[in-house]
C-alpha positions as CSV (number, residue, x, y, z in Angstrom):
1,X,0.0,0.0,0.0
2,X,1.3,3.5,-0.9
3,X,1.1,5.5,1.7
4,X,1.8,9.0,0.0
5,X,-1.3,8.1,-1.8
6,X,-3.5,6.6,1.5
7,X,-2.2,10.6,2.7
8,X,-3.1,12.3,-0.1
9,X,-6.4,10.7,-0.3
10,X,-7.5,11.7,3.5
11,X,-6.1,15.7,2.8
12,X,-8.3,15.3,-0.6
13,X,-11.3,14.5,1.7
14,X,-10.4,17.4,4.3
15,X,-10.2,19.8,1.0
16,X,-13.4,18.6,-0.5
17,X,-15.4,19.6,2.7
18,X,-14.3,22.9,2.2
19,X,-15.3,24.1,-1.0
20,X,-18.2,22.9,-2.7
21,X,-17.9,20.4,-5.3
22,X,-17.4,22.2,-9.0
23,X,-14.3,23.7,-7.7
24,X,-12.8,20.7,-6.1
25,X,-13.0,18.5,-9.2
26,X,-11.7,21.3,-10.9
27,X,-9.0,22.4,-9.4
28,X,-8.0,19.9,-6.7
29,X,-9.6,16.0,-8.2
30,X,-6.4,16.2,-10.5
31,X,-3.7,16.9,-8.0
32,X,-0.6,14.2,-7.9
33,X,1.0,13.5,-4.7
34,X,5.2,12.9,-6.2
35,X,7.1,12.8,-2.6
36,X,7.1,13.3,1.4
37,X,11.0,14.0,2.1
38,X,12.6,16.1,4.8
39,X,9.3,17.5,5.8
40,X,8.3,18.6,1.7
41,X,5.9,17.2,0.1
42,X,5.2,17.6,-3.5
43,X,2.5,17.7,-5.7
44,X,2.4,17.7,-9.2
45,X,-0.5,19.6,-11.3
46,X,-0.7,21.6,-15.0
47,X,1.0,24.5,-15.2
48,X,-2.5,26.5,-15.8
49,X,-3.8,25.2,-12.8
50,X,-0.6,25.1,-10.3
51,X,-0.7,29.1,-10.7
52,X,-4.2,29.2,-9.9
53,X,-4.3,26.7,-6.9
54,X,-0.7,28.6,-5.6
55,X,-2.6,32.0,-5.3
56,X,-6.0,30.9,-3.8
57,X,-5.7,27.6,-2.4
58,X,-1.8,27.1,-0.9
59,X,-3.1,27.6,2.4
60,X,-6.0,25.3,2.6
61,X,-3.7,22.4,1.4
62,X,-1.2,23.5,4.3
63,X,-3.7,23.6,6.7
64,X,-5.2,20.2,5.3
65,X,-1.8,18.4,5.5
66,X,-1.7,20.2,9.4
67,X,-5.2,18.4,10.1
68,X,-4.2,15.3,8.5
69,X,-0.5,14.5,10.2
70,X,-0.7,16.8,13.2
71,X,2.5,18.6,12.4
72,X,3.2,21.1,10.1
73,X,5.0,20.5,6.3
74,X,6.4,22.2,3.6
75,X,4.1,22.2,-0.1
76,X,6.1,22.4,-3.1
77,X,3.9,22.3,-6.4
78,X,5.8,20.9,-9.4
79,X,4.4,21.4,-13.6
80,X,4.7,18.1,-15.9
81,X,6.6,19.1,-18.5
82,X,3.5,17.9,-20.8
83,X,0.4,17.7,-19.3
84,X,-2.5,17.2,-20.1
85,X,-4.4,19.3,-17.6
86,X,-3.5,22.6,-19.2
87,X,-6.5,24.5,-20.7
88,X,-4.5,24.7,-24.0
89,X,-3.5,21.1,-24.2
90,X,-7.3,20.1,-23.0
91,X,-8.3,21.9,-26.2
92,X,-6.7,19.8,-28.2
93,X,-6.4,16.5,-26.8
94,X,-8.3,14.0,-28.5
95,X,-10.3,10.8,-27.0
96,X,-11.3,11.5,-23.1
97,X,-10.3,14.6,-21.7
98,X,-11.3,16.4,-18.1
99,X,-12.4,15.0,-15.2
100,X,-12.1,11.3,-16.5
101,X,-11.3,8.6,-13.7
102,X,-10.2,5.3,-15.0
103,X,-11.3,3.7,-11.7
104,X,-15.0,5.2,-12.0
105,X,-16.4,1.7,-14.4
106,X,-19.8,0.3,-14.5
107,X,-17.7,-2.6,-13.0
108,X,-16.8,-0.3,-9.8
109,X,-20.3,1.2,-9.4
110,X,-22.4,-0.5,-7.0
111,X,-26.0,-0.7,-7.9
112,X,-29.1,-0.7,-5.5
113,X,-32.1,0.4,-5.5
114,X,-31.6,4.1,-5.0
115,X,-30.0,4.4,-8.3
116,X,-30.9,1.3,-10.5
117,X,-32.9,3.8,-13.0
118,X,-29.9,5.7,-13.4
119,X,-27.3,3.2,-13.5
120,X,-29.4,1.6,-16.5
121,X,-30.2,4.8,-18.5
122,X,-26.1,5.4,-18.2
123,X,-25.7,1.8,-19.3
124,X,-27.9,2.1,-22.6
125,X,-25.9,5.4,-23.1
126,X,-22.9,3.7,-23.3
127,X,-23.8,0.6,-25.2
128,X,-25.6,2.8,-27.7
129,X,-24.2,6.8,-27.9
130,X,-26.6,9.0,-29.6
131,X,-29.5,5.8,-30.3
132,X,-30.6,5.8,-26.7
133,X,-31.5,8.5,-24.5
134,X,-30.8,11.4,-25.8
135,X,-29.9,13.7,-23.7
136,X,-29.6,11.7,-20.2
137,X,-30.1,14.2,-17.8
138,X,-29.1,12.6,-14.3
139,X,-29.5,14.8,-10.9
140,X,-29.5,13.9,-6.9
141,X,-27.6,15.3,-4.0
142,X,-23.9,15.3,-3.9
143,X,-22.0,12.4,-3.2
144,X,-24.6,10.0,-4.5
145,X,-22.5,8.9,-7.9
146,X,-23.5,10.9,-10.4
147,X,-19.3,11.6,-11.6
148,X,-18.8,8.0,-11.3
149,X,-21.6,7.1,-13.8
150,X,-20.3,10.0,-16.1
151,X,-16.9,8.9,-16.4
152,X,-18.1,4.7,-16.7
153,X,-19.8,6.3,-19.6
154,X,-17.2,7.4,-21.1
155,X,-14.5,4.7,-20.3
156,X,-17.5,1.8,-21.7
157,X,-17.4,3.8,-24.8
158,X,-13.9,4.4,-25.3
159,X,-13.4,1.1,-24.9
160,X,-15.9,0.1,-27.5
161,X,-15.1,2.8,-29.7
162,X,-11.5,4.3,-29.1
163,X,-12.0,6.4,-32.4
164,X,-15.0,8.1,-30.8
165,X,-13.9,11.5,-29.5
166,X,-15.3,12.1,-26.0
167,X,-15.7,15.1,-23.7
168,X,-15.6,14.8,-20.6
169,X,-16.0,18.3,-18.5
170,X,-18.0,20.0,-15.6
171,X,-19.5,23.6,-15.6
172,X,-17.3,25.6,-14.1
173,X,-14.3,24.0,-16.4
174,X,-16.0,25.0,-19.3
175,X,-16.5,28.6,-18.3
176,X,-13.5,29.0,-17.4
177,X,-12.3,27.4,-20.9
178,X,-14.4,29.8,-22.7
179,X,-13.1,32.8,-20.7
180,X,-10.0,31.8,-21.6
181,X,-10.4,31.8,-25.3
182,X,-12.6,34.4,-24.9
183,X,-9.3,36.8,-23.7
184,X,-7.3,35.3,-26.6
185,X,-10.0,36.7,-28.8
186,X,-10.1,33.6,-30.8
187,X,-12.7,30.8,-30.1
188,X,-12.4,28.4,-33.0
189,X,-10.2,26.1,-30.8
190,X,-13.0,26.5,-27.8
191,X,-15.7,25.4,-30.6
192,X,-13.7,22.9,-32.4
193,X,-13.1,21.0,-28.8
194,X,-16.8,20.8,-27.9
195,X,-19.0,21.4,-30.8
196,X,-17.6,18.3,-32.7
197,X,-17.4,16.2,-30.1
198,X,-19.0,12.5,-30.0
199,X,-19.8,12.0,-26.9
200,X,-20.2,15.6,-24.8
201,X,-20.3,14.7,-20.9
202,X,-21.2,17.4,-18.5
203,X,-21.4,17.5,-14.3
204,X,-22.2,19.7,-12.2
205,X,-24.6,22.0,-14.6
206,X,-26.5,23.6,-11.8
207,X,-23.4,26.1,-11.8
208,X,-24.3,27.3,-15.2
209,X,-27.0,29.7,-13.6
210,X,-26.1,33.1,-13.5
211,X,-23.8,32.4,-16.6
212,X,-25.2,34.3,-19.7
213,X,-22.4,34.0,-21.7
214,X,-22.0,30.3,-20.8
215,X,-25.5,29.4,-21.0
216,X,-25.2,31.3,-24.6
217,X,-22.1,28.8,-25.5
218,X,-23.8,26.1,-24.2
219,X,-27.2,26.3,-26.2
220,X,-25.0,26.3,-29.3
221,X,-23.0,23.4,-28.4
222,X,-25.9,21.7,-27.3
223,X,-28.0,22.2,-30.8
224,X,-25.1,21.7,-32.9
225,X,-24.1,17.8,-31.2
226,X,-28.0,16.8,-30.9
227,X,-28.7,17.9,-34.6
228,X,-25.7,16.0,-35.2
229,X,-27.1,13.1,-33.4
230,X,-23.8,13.0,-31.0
231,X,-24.4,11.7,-27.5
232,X,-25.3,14.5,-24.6
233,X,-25.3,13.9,-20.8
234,X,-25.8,16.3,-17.9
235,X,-25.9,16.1,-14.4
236,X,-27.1,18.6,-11.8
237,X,-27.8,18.6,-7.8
238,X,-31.7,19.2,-8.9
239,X,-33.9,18.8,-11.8
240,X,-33.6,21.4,-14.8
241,X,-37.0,22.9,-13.2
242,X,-35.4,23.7,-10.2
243,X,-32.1,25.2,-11.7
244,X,-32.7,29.0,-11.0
245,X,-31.6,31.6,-13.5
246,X,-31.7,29.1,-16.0
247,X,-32.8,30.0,-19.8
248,X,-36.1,28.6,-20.6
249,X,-35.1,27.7,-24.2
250,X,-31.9,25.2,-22.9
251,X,-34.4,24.2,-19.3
252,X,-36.5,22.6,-22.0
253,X,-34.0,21.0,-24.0
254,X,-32.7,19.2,-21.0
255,X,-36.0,17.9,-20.5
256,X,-36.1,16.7,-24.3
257,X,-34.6,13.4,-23.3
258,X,-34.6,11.3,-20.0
259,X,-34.5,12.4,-16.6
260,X,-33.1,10.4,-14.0
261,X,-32.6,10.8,-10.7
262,X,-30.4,9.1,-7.5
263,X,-31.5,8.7,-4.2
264,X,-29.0,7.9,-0.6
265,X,-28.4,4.4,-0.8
266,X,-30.3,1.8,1.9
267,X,-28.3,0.1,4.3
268,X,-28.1,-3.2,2.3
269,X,-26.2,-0.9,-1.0
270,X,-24.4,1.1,1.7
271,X,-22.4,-2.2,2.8
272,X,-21.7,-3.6,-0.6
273,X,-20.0,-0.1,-1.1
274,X,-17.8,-0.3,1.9
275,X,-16.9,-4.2,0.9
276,X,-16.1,-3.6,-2.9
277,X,-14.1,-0.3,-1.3
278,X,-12.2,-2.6,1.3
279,X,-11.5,-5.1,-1.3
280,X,-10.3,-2.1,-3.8
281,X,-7.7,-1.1,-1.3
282,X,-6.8,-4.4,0.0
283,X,-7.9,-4.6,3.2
284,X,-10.1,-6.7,5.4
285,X,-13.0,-5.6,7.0
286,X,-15.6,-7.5,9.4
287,X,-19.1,-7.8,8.9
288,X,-20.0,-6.0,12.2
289,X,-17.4,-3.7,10.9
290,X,-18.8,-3.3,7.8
291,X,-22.1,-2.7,9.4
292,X,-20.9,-0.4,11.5
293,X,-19.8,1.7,9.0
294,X,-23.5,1.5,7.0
295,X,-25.2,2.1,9.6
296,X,-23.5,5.6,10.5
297,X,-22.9,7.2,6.9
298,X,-26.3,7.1,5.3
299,X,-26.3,10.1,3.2
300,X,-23.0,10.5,1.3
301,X,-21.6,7.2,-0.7
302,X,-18.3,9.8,-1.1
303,X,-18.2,9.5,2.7
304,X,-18.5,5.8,3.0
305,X,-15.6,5.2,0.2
306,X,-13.4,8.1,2.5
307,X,-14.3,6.4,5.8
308,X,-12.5,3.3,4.4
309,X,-9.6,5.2,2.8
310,X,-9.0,6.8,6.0
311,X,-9.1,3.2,7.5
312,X,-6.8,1.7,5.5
313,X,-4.5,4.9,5.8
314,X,-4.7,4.3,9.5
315,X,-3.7,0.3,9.4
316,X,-0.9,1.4,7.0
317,X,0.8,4.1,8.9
318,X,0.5,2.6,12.0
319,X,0.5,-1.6,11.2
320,X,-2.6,-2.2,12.9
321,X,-5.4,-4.5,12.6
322,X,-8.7,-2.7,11.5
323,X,-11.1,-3.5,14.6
324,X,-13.9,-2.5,15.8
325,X,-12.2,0.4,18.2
326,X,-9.7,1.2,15.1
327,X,-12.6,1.8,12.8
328,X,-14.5,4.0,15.0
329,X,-11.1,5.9,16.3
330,X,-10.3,6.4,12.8
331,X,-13.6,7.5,11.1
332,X,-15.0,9.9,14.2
333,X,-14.1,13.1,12.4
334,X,-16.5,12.3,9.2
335,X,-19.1,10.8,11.4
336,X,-19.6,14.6,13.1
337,X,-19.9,15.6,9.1
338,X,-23.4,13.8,9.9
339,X,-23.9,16.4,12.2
340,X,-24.7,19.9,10.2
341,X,-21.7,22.0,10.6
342,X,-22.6,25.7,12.0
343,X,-23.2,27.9,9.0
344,X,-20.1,30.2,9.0
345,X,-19.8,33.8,7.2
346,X,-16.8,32.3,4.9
347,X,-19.2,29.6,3.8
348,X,-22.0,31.7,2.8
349,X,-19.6,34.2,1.1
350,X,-18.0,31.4,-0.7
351,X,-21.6,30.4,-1.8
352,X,-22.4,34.0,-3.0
353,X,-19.1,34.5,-5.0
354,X,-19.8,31.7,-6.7
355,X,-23.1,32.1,-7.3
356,X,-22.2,35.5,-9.4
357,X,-18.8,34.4,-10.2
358,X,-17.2,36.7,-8.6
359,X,-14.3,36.5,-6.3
360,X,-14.7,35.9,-2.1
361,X,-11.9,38.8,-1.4
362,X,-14.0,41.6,-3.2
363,X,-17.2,40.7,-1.1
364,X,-14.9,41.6,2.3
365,X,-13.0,44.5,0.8
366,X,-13.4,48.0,0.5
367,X,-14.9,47.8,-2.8
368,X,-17.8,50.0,-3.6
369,X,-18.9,49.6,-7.3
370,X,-22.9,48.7,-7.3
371,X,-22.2,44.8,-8.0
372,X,-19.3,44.5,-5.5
373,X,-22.0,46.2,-2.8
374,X,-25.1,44.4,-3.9
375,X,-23.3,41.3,-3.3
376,X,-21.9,42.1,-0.6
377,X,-25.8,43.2,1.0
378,X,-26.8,39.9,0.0
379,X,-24.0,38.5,1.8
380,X,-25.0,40.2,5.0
381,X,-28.6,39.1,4.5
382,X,-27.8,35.4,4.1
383,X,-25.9,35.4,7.3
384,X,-28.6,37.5,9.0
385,X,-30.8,34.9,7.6
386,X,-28.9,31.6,8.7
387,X,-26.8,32.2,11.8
388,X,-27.9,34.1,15.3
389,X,-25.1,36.6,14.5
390,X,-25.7,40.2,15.8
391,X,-25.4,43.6,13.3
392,X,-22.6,44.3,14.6
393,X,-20.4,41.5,14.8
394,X,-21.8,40.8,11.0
395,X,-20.0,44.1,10.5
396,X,-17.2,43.0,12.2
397,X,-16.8,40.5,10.3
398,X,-17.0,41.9,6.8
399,X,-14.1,44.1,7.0
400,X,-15.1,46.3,10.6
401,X,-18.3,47.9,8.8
402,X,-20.4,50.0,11.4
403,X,-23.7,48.0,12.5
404,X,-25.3,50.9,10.9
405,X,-24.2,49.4,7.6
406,X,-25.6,46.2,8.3
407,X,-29.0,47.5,9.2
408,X,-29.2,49.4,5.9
409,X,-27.8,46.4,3.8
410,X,-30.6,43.9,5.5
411,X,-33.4,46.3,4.7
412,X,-32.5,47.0,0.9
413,X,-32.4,43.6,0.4
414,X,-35.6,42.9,2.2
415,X,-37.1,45.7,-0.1
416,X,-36.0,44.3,-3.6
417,X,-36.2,41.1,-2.7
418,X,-40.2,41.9,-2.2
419,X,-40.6,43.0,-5.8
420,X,-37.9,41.1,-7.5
421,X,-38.7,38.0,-8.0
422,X,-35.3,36.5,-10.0
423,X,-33.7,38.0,-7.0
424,X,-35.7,36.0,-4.5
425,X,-35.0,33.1,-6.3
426,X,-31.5,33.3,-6.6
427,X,-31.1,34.2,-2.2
428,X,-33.4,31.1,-1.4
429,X,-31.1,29.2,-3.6
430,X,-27.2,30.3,-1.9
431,X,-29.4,30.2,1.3
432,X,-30.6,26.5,0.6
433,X,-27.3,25.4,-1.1
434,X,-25.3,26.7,2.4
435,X,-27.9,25.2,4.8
436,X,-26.8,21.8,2.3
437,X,-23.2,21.9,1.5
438,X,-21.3,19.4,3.2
């Protein structure tokens, strides 16, 4: 057992609890532990993204590598000399590009009956790209394996079919591709990657709301692979009727084909995760063990396949044998992840950033243009909303602002949000998705 990767894989898991999903699997899923020496460890990632992750994210990885050891380290990021996981070289890079997992098969993906609709609409995708359903829109709650169906898709078709040129992407990947050629002021190589696609795979869509110019890009791409009969599947953390902000002319081209949704596994699917995960890794695991494990992660199959990473990094580091009181020494921190964590101001201006794309620094600074401010009222009023904090220590928070400040922000918002309707929307959706984010 490696145990650079058994480490990597538990500071992965602390990371993913911290941001939300779309900016995890873009930014951190690709992320290659290389070495742990004299207190440095190094990870390898594009050049593209190492630049990115240095500037925003450096600290959170320190932090998680803190949390995960107990002592501090050193982080050194290193750039392949080729990779694949630059925007440039994703452009053109034929076959299966993006968020692809090679270990995400329709062998690997444990089927119950929380997700047997699912599992068989992806399986008739596969076995018969653009003849089928067409497009398979999947949605459920994160964590439920709606990534791992995407990317069995596309490794059951590749494997079929390696001439088939297959796309593999998430939202937030895509805008930020289409930014990116949008600067260079040339799109061809933007429209060349997905327009002519075979199979175009999509996760995380929910993200596209808000998006003009994405959801502009997308409706293209979208008419030009389904008039092409090409293969098209999307998944989302809620139906396309319940996608706010969302253009009615691509809502109803979603709904064209078949919806499918995913449900939290029962007990019985729950345990035949944790077994095929304990058997992945090579390592044993009782049955009251197993149980054990079922019976207190019922929500999140992400968690369940981290409870027994985490396990296995335990036995490994510390040549063990994975009992009863191991288990439950080992896996304590994500069973409090049952428990909803208290909503925090950095969570809800994460969740607000992101909702208008913006960045989280600009909501606490000193900004004043009228979209900077606007988001930073709604801000206020989503905390006001979800915590018991006070005006003034909201005000404290966001930069020392006077509680007077506060006051004013929490009744402008009150009085738009009374005659705006697309702006009620959008609030009750950052306020549901931080009440939900894991």
């Amino acid at each position: 057992m490696d145990s650079l990767n058994e480490l990597w894989e538990i500071v992965a898991g602390i990371l993913q609890k911290k941001m939300s999903d779309a900016v995890y699997n873009v930014w951190i899923k690709d992320i290659v532990p290389v070495s742990f020496d004299d207190g440095v460890v190094t990870l390898a990632i594009g050049e593209f993204k190492r630049k990115i992750i240095e500037q925003k994210f450096f600290d959170l990885i320190t932090d998680a590598f803190q949390q995960a050891l107990g002592f501090s380290v050193a982080v050194n990021f290193e750039s392949p000399v080729s990779s694949a996981l630059d925007i440039e070289a994703q452009a053109t890079t034929p076959a299966v590009s993006g968020i692809y997992n090679e270990e995400n098969t329709f062998d690997t993906f444990v089927v119950g009956s929380s997700n047997k609709f699912a599992h068989a609409a992806a399986l008739a995708v596969a076995s018969n790209p653009g003849g089928a359903y067409n497009p398979l829109f999947i949605y459920g709650k994160s964590g439920l394996g709606k990534t791992h169906l995407l990317s069995a898709i596309a490794y059951e078709i590749k494997k079929n079919d390696p001439s088939l040129n297959i796309v593999l992407t998430n939202c937030e990947a895509f805008t930020n591709e289409l930014v990116y050629y949008i600067a260079k002021k040339d799109t061809r190589e933007f429209h060349k990657k997905y327009r002519y696609a075979d199979v175009f795979l999509m996760d995380d869509i929910q993200f596209v709301m808000k998006k003009e110019t994405t959801q502009e890009e997308l409706f293209y791409t979208f008419n030009a692979l389904i008039e092409a009969g090409k293969q098209v599947v999307l998944t989302s953390d809620r139906p396309p009727k319940d996608i706010v902000q969302l253009e009615e002319r691509l809502r109803t081209r979603f709904e064209w084909g078949l919806i499918a949704d995913i449900q939290p596994p029962d007990l019985e699917t729950r345990m035949a995760i944790v077994k095929r995960k304990a058997e992945a890794l090579d390592v044993k695991l009782t049955d009251d063990v197993v149980q054990y494990i079922a019976e207190k992660l019922k929500n999140n199959i992400r968690q369940l396949e981290g409870a027994v990473k985490k396990i296995c990094a335990v036995v490994a580091i510390h040549d063990t044998v994975p009992n009863m009181a191991t288990v439950q020494n080992a896996i304590k921190d994500i069973l409090s992840e049952e428990r909803p964590d208290p909503i925090t101001i950095e969570r809800v201006v994460e969740e607000v950033a992101r909702t208008y794309g913006a960045n989280a620094a600009d909501i606490y600074s000193k900004k004043r243009d009228a979209r900077t401010s606007r988001m930073r009222q709604i801000a206020m009023y989503v905390v006001s909303e979800t915590t018991h904090m006070s005006t003034q220590a909201i005000g404290d928070a966001f930069g020392g602002r006077d509680h007077s400040t506060v006051v004013y922000a929490l009744q402008e918002i009150r009085r738009v949000l009374a005659r705006d309707s697309s702006l009620n929307a959008t609030v009750k959706d950052i306020i549901k998705n931080v009440q939900e984010s894991d």
